[in-house]
C-alpha positions in Angstrom: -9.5 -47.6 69.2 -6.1 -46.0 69.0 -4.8 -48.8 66.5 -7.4 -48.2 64.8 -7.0 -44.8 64.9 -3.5 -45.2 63.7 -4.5 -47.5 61.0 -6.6 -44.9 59.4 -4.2 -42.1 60.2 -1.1 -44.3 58.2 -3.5 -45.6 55.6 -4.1 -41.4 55.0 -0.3 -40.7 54.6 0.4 -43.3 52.3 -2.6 -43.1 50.0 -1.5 -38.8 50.2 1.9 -40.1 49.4 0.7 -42.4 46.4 -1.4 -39.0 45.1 1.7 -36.6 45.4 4.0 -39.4 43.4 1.0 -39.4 41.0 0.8 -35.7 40.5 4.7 -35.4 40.2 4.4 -38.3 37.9 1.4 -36.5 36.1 2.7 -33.1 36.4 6.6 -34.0 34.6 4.4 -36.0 31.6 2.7 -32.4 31.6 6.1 -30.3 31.8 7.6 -33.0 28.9 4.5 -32.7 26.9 4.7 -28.8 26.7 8.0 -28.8 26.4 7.6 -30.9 23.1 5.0 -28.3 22.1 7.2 -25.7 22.4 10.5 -27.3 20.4 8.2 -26.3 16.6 10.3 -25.8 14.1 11.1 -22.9 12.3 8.7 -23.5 9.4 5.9 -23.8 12.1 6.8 -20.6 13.4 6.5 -18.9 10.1 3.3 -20.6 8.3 1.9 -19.3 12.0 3.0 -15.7 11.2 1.4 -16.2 7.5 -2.2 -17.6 8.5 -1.6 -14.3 11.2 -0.8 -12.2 8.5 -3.7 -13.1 6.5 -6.2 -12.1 9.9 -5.0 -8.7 9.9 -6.1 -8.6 6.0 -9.8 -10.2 7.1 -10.2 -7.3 10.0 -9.8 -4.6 7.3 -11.5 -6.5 4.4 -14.3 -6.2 7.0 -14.5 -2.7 7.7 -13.3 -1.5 4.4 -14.6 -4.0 1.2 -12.7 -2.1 -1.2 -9.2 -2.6 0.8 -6.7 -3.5 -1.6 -4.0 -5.0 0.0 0.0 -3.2 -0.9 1.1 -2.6 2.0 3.8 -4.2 4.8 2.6 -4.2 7.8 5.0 -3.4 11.1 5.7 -6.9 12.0 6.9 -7.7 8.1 3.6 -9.3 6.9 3.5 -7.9 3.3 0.2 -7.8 1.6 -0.1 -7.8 -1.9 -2.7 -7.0 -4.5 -6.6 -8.5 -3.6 -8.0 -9.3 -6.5 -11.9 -8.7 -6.9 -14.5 -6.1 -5.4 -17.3 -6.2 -3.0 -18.2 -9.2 -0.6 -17.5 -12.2 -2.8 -14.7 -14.3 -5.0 -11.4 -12.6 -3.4 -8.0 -13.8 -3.9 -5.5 -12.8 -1.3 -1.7 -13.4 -1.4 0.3 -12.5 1.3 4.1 -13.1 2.5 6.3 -13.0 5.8 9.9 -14.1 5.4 9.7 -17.0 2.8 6.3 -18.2 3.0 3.9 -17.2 0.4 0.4 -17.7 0.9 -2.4 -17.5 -1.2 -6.2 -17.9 0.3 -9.3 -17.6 -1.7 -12.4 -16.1 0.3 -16.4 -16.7 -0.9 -17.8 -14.4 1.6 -16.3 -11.2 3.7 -19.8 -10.6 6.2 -21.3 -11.3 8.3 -18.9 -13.6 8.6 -15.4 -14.6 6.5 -15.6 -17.8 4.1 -12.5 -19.5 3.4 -12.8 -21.8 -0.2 -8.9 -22.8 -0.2 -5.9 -21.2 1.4 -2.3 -22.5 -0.3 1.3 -21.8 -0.2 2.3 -20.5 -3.3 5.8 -19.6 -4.9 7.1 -16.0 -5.5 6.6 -16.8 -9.5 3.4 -17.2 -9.0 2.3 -13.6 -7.8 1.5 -11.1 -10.3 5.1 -10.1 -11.7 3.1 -6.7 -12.9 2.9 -5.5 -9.2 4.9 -2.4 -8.8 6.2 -3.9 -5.5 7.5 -6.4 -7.2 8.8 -5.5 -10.4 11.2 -3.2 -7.9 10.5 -2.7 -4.1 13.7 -1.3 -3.4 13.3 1.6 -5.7 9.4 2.2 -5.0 9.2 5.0 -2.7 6.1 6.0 -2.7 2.4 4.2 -3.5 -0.2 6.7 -2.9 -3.5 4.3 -2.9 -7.3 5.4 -2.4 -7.9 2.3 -1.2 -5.8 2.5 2.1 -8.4 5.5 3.2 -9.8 4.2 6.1 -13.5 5.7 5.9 -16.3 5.7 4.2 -18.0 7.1 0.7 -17.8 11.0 0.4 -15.6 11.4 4.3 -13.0 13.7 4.2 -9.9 12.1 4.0 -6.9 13.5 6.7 -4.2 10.7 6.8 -3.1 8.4 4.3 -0.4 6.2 4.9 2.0 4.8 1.9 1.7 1.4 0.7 5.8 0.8 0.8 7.8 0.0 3.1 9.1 4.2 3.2 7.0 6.0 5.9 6.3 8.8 3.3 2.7 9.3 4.8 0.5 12.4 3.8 -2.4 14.2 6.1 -4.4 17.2 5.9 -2.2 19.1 8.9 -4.5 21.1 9.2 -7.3 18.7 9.8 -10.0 20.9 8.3 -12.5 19.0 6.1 -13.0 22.2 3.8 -9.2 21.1 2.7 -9.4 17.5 2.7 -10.1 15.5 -0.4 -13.1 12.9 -0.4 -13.3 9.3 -0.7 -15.3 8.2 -3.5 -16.1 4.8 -3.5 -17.3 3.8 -7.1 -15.3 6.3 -8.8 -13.6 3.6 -11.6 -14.9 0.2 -11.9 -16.4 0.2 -8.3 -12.8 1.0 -7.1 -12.2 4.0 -4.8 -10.5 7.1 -5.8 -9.6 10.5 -3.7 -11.8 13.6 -4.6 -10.3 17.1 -4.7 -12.1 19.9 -5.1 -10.0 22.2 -7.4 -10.2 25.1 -4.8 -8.1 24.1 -1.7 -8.2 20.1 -1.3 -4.5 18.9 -1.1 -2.5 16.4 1.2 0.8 17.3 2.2 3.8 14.4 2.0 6.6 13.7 5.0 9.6 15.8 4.2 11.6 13.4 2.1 14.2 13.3 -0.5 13.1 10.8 -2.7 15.1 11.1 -6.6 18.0 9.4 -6.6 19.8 8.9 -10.1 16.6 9.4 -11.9 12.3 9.2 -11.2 9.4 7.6 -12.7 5.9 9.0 -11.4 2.7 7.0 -13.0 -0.2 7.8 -12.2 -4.1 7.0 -12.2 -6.4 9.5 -12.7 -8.3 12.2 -14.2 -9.2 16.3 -14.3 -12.9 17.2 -14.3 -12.4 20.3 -16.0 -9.7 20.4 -18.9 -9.8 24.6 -19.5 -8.2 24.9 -16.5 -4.6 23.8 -17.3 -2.5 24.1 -13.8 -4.1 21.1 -12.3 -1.4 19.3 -10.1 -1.4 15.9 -9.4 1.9 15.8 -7.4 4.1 18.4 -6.9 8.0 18.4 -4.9 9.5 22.3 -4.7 12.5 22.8 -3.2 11.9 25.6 -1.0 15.6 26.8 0.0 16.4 27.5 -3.5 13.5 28.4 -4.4 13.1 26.6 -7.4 11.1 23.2 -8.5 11.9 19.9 -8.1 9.5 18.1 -10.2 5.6 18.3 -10.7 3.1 16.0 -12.6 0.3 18.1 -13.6 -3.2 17.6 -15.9 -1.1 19.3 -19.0 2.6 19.1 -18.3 5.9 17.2 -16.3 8.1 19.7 -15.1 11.7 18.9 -13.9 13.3 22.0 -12.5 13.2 24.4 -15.2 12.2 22.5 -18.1 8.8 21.6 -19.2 7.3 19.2 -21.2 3.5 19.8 -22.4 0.8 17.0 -23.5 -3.0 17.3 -24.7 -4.7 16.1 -21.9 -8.2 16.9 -23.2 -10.6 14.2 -21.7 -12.5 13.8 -18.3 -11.4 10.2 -18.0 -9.5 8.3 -16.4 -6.3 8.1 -17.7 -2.6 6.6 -16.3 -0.1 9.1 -16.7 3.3 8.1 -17.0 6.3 10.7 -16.6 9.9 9.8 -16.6 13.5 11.3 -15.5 17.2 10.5 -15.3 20.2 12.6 -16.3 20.9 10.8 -19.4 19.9 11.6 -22.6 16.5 12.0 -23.6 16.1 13.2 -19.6 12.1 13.5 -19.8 9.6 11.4 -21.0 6.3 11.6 -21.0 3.0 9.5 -22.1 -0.7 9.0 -21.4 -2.2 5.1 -21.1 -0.1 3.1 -23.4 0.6 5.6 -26.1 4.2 6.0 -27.6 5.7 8.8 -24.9 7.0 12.4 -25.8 10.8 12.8 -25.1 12.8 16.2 -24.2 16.7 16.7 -23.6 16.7 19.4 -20.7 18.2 19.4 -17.2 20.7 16.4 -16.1 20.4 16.7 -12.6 17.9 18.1 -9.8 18.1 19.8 -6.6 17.6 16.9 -4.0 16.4 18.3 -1.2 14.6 17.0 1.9 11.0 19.0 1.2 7.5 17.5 1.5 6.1 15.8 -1.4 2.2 17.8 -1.9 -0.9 15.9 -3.6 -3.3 17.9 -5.2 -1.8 21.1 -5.4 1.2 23.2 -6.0 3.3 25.2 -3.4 2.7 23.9 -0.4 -1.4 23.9 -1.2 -1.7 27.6 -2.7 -2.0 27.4 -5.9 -2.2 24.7 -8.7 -5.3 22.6 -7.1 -6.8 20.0 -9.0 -10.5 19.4 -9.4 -10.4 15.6 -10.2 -9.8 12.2 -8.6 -6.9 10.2 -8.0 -7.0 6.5 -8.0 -3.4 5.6 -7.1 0.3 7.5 -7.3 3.7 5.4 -7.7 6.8 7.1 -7.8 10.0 5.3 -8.2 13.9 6.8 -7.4 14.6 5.7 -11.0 13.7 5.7 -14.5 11.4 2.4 -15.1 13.3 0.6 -18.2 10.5 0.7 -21.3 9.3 -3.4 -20.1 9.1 -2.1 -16.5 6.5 0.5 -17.6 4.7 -1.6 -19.7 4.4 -3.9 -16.7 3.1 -1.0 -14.4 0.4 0.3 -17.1 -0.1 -3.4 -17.7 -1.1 -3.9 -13.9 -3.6 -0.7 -13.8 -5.0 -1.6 -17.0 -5.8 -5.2 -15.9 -7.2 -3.2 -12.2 -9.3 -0.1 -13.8 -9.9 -1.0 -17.6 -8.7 2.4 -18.6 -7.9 1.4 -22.4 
């Protein structure tokens, strides 16, 4: 009995012993198997970061069809344009650090359909983009489509689509002074909706001209008699004197002025340009040949919020019309770098 006992007692400890050298054996393929997990190359690392990138442009494609992409997101993922409307046939093309990717979805709900996702080069993204004709000097990109709600909701924040954090909000968060988000307001494409009595968006203090400025716009007055509609307005405050405004008749740079016939109810892109050299101001509507002025050679830069909509800090100057998008630039565009902006929101709203 006790040999036996014994027996069966050894036989335990060696078979436990056997299972422990298995396990260790088991456990350092596991540990060498992870480890050669972990050792992914670079590459790996980034085409991750891409297909993560393109998620966070799903999420919002879901909540918000009419999302349009422009924007760089916090971690460096850089969306740009998304071609098409509504729930079908969109192109995506994103970017973080070298890879370019390019992903074509059939479906957005209920749930996402992927047709072909493909790594693309840089020359193959639209060289019209206003990101990419100059990213550096793109300060601002005002877009209706990066209003996160819905048809005719007030709209309180909107936050630029460049890399600058020159955001705007209603500070006062009132919806009697908040523009509207119209959903279908050109070509089934959204656009911001101010009332003309007290609707404006106020800009982070900035300073954004820098040896010149280029503001182009999309989008349109709903009542031409009244001619001190603003679009975008900067005033420098402490000298009490204008910057620069873009409004439904005129681009003013400090004290000079330069006047157009804006005498439609459509949408139009309005193009006005600035730099200290000779002609200093230009101005145009849609592809038109522009209006030139000699005038001031040099503005007032001072850090003062940028306002949307209105004049003045919002007291006078309000527009009653719709904005589509804004893009201002800290330079003057050179003549083939505004045809390739008007080319872009031609190609987007069909405006002539």
């Amino acid at each position: 009995m006790y040999k036996s006992g014994f027996s069966v007692m050894l036989l335990t400890i060696i078979i436990s012993a056997v299972g422990v050298a298995i396990a260790i054996s088991a456990l350092s393929d596991s540990t060498q198997i992870a480890k050669t997990n972990i050792n992914i190359t670079d590459a790996n690392i980034n085409k991750s970061k891409a297909s993560g990138c393109v998620e966070k442009v799903f999420a919002k494609l879901r909540a918000y069809k009419f999302y349009g992409g422009d924007e760089t997101f916090t971690d460096g993922c850089r969306v740009y344009t998304i071609s098409g409307i509504g729930n079908s046939a969109r192109i995506i093309q994103t970017k973080v650090d070298s890879i370019i990717l390019e992903t074509k979805i059939t479906q957005i709900n209920p749930k996402i359909v992927i047709e072909y996702q493909k790594q693309i080069s840089i020359a193959e993204l639209d060289q019209n983009n206003p990101y990419v004709i100059d990213s550096l000097a793109l300060r601002l990109w005002l877009k209706a489509d990066r209003a996160e709600v819905n048809n005719g909701q007030p709209v309180f924040r909107l936050n630029n689509a460049t890399d600058d954090l020159i955001d705007f909000a209603q500070l006062s968060n009132q919806s009697n002074l908040a523009p509207k988000l119209i959903t279908n307001a050109i070509k089934n494409r959204p656009a911001l909706r101010f009332d003309g009595i007290n609707d404006f968006l106020t800009g982070t203090v900035t300073s954004i001209q820098n040896s010149g400025l280029s503001v182009v716009i999309v989008g349109k007055t709903a009542n031409t008699s009244n001619t001190d509609q603003t679009y975008i307005a900067k005033f420098d405050t402490p000298n009490n004197e204008r910057e620069w405004r873009l409004q439904n008749d005129e681009f003013n740079v400090v004290s000079n002025t330069l006047s157009f016939a804006n005498n439609n109810t459509n949408f139009n892109i309005l193009s006005a340009l600035w730099s200290p050299i000779s002609p200093q101001m230009s101005l145009s509507i849609n592809n038109n040949t522009a209006t030139n002025a000699t005038g001031v050679t040099s503005i007032t830069n001072t850090s003062e919020p940028i306002i949307v909509g209105a004049n003045l800090q919002g007291s006078t100057g309000f527009l009653n019309g719709d904005i589509a998008e804004i893009l201002v630039y800290n330079k003057k565009l050179s003549t083939d770098e505004l045809n390739k902006v008007r080319t872009y929101f031609n190609t987007k709203y069909t405006i002539y």
